[in-house]
C-alpha positions as CSV (number, residue, x, y, z in Angstrom):
1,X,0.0,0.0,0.0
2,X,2.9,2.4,1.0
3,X,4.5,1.7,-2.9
4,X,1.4,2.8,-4.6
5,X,0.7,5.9,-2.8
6,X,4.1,6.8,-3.4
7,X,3.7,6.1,-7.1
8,X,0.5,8.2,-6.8
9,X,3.3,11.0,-5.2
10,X,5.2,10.6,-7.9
11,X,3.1,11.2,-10.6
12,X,1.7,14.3,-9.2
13,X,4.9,16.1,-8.7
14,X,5.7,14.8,-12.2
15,X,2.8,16.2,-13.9
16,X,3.1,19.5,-11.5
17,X,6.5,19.9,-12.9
18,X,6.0,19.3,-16.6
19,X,3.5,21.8,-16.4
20,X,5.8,24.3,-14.6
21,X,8.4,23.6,-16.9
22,X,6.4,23.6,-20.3
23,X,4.8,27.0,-19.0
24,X,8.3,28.5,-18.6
25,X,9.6,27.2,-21.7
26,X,7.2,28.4,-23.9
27,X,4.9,25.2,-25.7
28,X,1.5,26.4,-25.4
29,X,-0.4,26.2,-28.1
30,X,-1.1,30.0,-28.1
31,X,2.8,31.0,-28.4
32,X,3.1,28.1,-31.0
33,X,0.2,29.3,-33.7
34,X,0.2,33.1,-32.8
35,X,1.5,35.4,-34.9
36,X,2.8,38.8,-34.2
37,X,-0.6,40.8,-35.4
38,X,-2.6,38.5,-32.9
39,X,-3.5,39.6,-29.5
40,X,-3.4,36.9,-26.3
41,X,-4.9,37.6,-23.3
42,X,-2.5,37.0,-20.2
């Protein structure tokens, strides 16, 4: 029981992280497909 709530840990700080990092690095899909002439909300 302790191994799979520490997969279950592990998976959220994963995902939590990937999302920090992907956020800081740019990949949305609105930075990706926007051009210069379109406006973005922040």
């Amino acid at each position: 029981m302790k191994i799979m709530f520490a997969a279950f840990l592990a998976i959220a700080v994963v995902a939590v992280g990937a999302n920090l990092v992907l956020k800081q690095a740019g990949f949305s899909s609105q930075e990706r497909t926007s051009g210069a002439a379109v406006r973005l909300d922040n």
